[in-house]
TILO-187283 format. One record per atom (N, C-alpha, C): residue number from 0; residue in three letters; atom name; x, y, z. Coordinates in nm, 4 decimals, padded with zeros to 6 digits. Each point is the difference from the previous one (the first is absolute). Example, Ala and Ser with C-alpha at 12.3 -4.5 7.8 and 13.67 -1.06 7.14 Angstrom:
+-----+------+------+----------+----------+----------+
: pos : code : site :        u :        v :        w :
+-----+------+------+----------+----------+----------+
:   0 :  ALA :    N :  01.3190 : -00.5690 :  00.7800 :
:   0 :  ALA :   CA : -00.0890 :  00.1190 :  00.0000 :
:   0 :  ALA :    C :  00.0900 :  00.1200 :  00.0000 :
:   1 :  SER :    N : -00.0350 :  00.1050 : -00.0720 :
:   1 :  SER :   CA :  00.0820 :  00.1190 :  00.0060 :
:   1 :  SER :    C : -00.0770 :  00.1090 :  00.0730 :
+-----+------+------+----------+----------+----------+
This chain:
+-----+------+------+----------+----------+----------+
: pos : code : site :        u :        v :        w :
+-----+------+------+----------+----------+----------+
:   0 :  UNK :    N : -02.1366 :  01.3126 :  00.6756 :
:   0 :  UNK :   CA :  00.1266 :  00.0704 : -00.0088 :
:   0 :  UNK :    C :  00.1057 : -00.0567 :  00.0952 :
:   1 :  UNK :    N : -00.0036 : -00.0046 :  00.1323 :
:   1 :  UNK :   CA :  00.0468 : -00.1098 :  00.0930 :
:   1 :  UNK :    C :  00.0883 : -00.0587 : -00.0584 :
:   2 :  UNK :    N : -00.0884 : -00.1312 : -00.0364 :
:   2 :  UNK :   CA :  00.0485 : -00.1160 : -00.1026 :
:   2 :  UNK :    C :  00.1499 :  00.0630 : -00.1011 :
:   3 :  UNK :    N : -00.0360 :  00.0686 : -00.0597 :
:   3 :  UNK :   CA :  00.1109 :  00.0651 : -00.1139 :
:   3 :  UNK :    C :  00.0955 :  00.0148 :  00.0657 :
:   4 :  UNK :    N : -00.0351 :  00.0951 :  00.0944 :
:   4 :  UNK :   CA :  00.1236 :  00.0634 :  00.0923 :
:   4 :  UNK :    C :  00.1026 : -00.1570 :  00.0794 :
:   5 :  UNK :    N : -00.0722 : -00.0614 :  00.0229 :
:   5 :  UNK :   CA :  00.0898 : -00.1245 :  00.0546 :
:   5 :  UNK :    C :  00.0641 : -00.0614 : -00.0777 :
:   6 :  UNK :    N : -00.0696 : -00.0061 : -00.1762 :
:   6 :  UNK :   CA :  00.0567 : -00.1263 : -00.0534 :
:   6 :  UNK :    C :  00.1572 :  00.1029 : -00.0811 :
:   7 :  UNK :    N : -00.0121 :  00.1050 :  00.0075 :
:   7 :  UNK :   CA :  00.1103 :  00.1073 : -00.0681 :
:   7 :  UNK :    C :  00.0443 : -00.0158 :  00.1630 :
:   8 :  UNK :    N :  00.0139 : -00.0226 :  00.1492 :
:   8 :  UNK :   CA :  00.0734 :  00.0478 :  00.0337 :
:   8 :  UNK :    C :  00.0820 : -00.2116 :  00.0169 :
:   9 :  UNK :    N : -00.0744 : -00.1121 : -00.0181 :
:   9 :  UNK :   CA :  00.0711 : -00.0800 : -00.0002 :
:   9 :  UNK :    C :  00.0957 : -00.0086 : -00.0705 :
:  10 :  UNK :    N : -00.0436 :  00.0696 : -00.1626 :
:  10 :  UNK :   CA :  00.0827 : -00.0296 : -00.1264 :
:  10 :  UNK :    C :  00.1647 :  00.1046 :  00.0978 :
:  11 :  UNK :    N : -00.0245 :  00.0931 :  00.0294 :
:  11 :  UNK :   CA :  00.1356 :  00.0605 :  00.0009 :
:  11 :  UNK :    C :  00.0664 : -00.0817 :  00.1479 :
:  12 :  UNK :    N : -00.0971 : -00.0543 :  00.0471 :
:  12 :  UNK :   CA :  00.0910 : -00.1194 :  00.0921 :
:  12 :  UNK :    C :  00.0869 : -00.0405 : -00.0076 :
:  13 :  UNK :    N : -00.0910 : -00.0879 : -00.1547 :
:  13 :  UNK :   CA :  00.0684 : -00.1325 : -00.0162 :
:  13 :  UNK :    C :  00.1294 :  00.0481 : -00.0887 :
:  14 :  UNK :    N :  00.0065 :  00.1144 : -00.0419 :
:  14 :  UNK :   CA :  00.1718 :  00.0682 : -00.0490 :
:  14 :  UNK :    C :  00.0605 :  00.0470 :  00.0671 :
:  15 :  UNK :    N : -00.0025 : -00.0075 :  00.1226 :
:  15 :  UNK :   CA :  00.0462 :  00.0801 :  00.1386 :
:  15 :  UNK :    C :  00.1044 : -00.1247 :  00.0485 :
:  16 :  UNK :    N :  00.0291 : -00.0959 : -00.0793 :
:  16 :  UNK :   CA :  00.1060 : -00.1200 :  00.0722 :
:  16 :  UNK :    C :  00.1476 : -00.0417 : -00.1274 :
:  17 :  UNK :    N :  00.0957 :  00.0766 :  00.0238 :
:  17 :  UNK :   CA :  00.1092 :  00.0116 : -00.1292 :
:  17 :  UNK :    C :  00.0295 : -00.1571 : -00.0727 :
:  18 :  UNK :    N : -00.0377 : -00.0974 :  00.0977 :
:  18 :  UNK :   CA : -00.0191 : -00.1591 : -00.1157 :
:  18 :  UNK :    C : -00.0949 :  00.0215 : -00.0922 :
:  19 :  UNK :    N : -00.1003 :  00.0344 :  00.0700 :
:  19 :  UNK :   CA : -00.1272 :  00.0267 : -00.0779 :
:  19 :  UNK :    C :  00.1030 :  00.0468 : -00.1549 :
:  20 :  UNK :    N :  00.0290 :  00.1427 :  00.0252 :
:  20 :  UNK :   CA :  00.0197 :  00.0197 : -00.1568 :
:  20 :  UNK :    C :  00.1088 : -00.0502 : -00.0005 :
:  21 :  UNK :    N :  00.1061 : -00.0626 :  00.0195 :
:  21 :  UNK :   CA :  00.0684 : -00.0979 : -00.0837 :
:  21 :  UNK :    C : -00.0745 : -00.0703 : -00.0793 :
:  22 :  UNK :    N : -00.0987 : -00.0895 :  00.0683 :
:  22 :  UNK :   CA : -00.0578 : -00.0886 : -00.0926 :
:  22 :  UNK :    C : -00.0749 :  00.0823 : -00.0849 :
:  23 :  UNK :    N : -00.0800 :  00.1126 :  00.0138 :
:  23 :  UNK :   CA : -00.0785 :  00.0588 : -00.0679 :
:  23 :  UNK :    C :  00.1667 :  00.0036 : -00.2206 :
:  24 :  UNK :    N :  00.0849 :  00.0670 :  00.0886 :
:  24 :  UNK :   CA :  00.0980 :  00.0158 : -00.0572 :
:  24 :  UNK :    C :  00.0643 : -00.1199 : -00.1402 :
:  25 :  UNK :    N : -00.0257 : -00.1127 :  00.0943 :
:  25 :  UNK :   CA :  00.0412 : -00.1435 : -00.1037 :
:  25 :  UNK :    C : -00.1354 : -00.0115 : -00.0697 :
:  26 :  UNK :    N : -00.1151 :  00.0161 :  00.0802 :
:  26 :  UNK :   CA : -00.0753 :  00.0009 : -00.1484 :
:  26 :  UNK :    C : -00.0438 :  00.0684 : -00.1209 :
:  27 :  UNK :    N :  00.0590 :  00.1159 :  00.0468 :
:  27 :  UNK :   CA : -00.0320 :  00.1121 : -00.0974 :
:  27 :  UNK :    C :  00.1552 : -00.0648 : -00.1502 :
:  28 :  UNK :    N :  00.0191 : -00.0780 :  00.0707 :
:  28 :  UNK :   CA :  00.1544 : -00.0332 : -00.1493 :
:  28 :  UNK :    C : -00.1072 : -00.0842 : -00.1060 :
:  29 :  UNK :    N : -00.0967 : -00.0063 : -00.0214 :
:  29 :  UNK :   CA : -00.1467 : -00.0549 : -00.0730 :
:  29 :  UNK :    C :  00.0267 : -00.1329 :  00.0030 :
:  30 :  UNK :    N :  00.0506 : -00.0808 :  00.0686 :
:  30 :  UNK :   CA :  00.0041 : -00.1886 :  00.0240 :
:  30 :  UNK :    C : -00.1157 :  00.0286 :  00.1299 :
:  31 :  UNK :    N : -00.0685 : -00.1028 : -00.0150 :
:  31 :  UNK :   CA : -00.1126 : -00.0460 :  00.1010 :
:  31 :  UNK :    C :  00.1181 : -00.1011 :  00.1166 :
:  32 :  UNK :    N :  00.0014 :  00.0324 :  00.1198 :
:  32 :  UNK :   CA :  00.0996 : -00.0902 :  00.1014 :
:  32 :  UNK :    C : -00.0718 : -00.0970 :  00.0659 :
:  33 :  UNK :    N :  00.0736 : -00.0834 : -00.0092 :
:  33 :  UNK :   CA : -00.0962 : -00.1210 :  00.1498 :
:  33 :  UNK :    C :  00.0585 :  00.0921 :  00.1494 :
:  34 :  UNK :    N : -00.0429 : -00.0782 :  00.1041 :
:  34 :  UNK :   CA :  00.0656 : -00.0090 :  00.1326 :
:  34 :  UNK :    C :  00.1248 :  00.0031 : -00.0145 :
:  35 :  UNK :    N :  00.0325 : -00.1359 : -00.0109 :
:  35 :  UNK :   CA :  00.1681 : -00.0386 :  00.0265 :
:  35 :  UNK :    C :  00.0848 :  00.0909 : -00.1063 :
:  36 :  UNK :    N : -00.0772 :  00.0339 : -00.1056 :
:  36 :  UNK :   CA :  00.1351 :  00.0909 : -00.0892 :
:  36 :  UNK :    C :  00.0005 :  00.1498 :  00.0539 :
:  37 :  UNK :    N : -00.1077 :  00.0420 :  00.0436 :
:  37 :  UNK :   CA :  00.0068 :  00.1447 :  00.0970 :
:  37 :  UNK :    C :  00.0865 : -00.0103 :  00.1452 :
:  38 :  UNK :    N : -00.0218 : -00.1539 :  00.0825 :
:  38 :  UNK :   CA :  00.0897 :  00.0270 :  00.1161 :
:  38 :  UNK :    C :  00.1259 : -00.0547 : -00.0968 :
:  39 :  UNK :    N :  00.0155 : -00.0735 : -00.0595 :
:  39 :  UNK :   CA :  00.1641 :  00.0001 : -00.0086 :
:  39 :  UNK :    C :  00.0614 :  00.1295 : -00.0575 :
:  40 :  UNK :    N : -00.0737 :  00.0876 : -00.0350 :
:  40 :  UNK :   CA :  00.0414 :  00.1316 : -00.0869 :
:  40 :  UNK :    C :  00.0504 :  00.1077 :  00.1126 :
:  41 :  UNK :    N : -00.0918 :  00.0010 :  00.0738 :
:  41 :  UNK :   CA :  00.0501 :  00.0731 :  00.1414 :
:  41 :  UNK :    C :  00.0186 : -00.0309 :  00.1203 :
:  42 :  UNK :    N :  00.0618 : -00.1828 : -00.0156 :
:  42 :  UNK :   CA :  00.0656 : -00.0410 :  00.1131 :
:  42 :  UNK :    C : -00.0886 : -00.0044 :  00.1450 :
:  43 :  UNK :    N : -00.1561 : -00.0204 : -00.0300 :
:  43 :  UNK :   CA : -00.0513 :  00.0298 :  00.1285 :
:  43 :  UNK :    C : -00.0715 : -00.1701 :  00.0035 :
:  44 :  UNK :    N : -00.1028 : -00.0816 :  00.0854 :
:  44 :  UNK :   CA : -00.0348 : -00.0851 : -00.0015 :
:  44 :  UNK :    C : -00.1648 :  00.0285 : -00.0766 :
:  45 :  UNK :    N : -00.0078 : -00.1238 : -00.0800 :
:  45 :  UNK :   CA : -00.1316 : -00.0526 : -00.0810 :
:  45 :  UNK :    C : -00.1270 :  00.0662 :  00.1379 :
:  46 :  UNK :    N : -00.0309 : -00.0164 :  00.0795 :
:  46 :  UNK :   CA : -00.0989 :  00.0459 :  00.1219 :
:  46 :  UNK :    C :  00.0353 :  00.1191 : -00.0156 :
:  47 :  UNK :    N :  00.1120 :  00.0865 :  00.0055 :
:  47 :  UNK :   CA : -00.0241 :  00.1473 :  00.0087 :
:  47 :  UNK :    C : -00.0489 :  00.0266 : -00.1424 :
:  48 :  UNK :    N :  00.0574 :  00.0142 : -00.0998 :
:  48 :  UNK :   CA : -00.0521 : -00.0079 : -00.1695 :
:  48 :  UNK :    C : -00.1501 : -00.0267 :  00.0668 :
:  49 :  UNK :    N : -00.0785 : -00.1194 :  00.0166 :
:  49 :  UNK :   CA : -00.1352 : -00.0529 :  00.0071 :
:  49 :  UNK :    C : -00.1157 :  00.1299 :  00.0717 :
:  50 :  UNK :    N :  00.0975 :  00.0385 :  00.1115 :
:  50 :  UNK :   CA : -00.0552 :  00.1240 :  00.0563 :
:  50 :  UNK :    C : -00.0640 :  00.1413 : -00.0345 :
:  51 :  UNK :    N :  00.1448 :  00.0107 : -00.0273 :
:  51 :  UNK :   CA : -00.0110 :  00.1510 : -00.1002 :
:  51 :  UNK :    C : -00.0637 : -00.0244 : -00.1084 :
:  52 :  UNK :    N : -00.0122 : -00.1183 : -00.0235 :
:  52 :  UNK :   CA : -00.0769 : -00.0098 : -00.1985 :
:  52 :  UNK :    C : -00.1958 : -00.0143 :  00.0664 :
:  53 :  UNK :    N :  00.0597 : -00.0277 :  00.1242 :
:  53 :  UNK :   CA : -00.1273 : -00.0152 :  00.0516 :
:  53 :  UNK :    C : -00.1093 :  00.1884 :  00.0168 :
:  54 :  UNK :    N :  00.0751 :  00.0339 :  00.0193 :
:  54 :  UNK :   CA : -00.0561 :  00.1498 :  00.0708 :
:  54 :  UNK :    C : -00.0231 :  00.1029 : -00.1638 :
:  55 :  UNK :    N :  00.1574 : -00.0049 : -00.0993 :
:  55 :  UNK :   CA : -00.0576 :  00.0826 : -00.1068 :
:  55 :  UNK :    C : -00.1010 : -00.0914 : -00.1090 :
:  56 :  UNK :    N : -00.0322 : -00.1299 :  00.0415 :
:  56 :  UNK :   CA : -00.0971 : -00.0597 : -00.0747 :
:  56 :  UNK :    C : -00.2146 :  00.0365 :  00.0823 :
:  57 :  UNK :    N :  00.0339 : -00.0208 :  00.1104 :
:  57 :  UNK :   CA : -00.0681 :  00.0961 :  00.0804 :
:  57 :  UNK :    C : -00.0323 :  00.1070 : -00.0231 :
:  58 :  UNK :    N :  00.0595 :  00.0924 : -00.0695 :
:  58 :  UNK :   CA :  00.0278 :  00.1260 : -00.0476 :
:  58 :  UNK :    C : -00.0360 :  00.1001 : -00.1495 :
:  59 :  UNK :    N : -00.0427 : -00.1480 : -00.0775 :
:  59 :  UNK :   CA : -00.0072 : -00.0293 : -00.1311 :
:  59 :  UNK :    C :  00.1615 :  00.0544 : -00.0636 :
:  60 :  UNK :    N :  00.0974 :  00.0135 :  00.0770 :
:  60 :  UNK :   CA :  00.1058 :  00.0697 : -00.0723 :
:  60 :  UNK :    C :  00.1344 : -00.1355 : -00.0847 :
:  61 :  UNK :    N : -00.0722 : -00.1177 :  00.0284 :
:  61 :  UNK :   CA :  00.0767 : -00.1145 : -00.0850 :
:  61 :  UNK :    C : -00.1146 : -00.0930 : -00.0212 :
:  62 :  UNK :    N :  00.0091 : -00.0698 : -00.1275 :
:  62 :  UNK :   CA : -00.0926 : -00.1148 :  00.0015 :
:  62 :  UNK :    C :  00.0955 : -00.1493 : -00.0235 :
:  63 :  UNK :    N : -00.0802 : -00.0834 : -00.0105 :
:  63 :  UNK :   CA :  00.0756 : -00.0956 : -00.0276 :
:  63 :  UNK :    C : -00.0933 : -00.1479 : -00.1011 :
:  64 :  UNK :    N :  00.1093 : -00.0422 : -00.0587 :
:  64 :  UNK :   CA : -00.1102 : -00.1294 : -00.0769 :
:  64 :  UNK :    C :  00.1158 : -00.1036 :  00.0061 :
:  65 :  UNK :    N : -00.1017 : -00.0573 :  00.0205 :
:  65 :  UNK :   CA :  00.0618 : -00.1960 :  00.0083 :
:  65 :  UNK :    C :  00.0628 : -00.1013 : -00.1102 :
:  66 :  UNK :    N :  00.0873 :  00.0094 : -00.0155 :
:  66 :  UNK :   CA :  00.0714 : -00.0991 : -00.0490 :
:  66 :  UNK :    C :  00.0148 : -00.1360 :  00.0271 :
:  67 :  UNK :    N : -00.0242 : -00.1020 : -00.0379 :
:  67 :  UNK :   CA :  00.0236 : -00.1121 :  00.0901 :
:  67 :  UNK :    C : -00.0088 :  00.0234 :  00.1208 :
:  68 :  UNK :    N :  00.1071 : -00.0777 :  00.0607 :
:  68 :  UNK :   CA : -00.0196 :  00.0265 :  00.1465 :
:  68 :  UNK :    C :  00.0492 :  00.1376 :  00.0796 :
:  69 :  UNK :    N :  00.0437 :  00.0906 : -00.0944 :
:  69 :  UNK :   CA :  00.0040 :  00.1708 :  00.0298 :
:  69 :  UNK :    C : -00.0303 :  00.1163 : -00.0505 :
:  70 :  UNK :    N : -00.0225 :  00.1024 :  00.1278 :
:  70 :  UNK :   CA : -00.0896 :  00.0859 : -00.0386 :
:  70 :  UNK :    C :  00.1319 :  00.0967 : -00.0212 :
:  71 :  UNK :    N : -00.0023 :  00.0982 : -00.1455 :
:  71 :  UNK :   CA :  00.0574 :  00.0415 : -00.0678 :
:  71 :  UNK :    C : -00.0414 :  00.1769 :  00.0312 :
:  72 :  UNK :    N :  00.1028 :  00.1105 :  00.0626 :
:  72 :  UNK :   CA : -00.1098 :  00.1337 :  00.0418 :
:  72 :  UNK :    C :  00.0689 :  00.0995 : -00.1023 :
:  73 :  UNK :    N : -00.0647 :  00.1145 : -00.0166 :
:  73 :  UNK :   CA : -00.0262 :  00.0751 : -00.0916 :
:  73 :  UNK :    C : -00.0311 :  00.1737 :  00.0621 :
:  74 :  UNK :    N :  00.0156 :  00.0614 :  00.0283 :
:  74 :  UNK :   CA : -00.0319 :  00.1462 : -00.0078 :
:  74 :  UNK :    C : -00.0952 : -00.0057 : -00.0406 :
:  75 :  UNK :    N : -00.0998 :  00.0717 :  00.0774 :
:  75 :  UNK :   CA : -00.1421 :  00.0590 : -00.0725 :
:  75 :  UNK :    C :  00.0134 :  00.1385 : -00.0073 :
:  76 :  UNK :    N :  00.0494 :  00.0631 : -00.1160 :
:  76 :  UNK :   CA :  00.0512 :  00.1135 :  00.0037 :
:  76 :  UNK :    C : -00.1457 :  00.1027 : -00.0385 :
:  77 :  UNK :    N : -00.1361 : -00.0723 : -00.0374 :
:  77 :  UNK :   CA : -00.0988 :  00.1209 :  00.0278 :
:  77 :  UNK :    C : -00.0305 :  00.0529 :  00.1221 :
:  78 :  UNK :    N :  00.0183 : -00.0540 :  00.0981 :
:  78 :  UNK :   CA : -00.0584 :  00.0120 :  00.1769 :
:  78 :  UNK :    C :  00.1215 :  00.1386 : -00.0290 :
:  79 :  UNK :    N :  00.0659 :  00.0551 : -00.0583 :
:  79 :  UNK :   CA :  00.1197 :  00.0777 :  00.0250 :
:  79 :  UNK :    C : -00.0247 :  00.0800 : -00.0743 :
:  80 :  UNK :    N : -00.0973 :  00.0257 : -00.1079 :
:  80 :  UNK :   CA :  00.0124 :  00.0713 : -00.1012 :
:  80 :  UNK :    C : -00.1393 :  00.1008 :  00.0668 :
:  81 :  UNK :    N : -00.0887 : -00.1211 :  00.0703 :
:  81 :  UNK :   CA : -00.1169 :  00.0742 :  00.0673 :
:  81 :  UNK :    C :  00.0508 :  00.0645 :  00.0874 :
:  82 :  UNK :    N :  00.1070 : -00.0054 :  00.0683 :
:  82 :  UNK :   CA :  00.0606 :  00.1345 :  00.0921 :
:  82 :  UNK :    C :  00.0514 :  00.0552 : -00.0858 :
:  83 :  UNK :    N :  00.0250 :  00.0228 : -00.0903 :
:  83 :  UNK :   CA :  00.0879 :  00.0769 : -00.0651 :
:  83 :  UNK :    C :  00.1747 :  00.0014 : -00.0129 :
:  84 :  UNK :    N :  00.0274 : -00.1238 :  00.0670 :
:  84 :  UNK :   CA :  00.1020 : -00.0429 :  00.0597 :
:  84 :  UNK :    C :  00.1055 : -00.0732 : -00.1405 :
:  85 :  UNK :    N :  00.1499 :  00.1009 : -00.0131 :
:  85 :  UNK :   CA :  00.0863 : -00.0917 : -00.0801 :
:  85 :  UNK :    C :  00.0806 : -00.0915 :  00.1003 :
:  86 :  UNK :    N : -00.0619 : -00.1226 : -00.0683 :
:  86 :  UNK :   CA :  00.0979 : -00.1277 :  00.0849 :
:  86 :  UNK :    C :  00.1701 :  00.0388 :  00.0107 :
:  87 :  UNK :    N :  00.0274 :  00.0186 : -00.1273 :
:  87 :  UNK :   CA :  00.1222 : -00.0446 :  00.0032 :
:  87 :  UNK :    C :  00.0392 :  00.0990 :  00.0748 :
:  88 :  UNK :    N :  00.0006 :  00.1783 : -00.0291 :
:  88 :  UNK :   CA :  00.0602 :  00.0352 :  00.1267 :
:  88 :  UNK :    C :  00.0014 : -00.0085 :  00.1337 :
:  89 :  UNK :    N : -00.1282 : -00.0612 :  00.0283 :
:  89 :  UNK :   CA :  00.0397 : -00.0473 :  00.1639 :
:  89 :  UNK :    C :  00.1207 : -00.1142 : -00.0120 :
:  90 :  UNK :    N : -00.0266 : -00.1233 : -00.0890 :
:  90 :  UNK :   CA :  00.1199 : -00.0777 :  00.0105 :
:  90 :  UNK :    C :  00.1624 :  00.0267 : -00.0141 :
:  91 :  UNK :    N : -00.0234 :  00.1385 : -00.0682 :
:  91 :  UNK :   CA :  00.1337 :  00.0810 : -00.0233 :
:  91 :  UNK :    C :  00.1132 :  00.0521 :  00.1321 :
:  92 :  UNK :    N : -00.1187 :  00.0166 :  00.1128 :
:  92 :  UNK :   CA :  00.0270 :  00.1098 :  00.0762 :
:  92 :  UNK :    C :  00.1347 : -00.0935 :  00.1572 :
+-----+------+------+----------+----------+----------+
């Protein structure tokens, strides 16, 4: 039980940082983003993007698949449905 309790209290962590849902935000528009098209979208640097994609991928709350030489991320919108959680109104708010 432990275990549970930590990995539900990382998940609301890793939404506890307002870039976080920006990006959460650009991917919910259903295009899969690289890096560079998420930081140029919100003006922040490719390393911060790398970060944050780092923690809600950590999180199972984005995945990502490889394209050539980039990895393309996506909303994993079941990790959200198992909380019971509507994405979009958090991205609303």
């Amino acid at each position: 039980m432990p275990d549970n309790i930590n990995k539900t209290t990382d998940f609301f962590k890793a939404l506890g940082d307002p870039t976080r849902i920006k990006i959460l935000k650009l991917l919910l528009s259903g295009k899969k983003l690289c890096v560079g098209m998420i930081a140029f979208k919100l003006n922040i640097t490719q390393s911060a993007v790398s970060q944050h994609l780092k923690v809600l991928k950590s999180n199972d709350i984005v995945d990502g698949t490889r394209t050539g030489f980039n990895m393309h991320y996506r909303v994993n919108e079941d990790v959200f449905k198992k909380f019971g959680i509507d994405l979009r109104k958090i991205t609303d708010i």
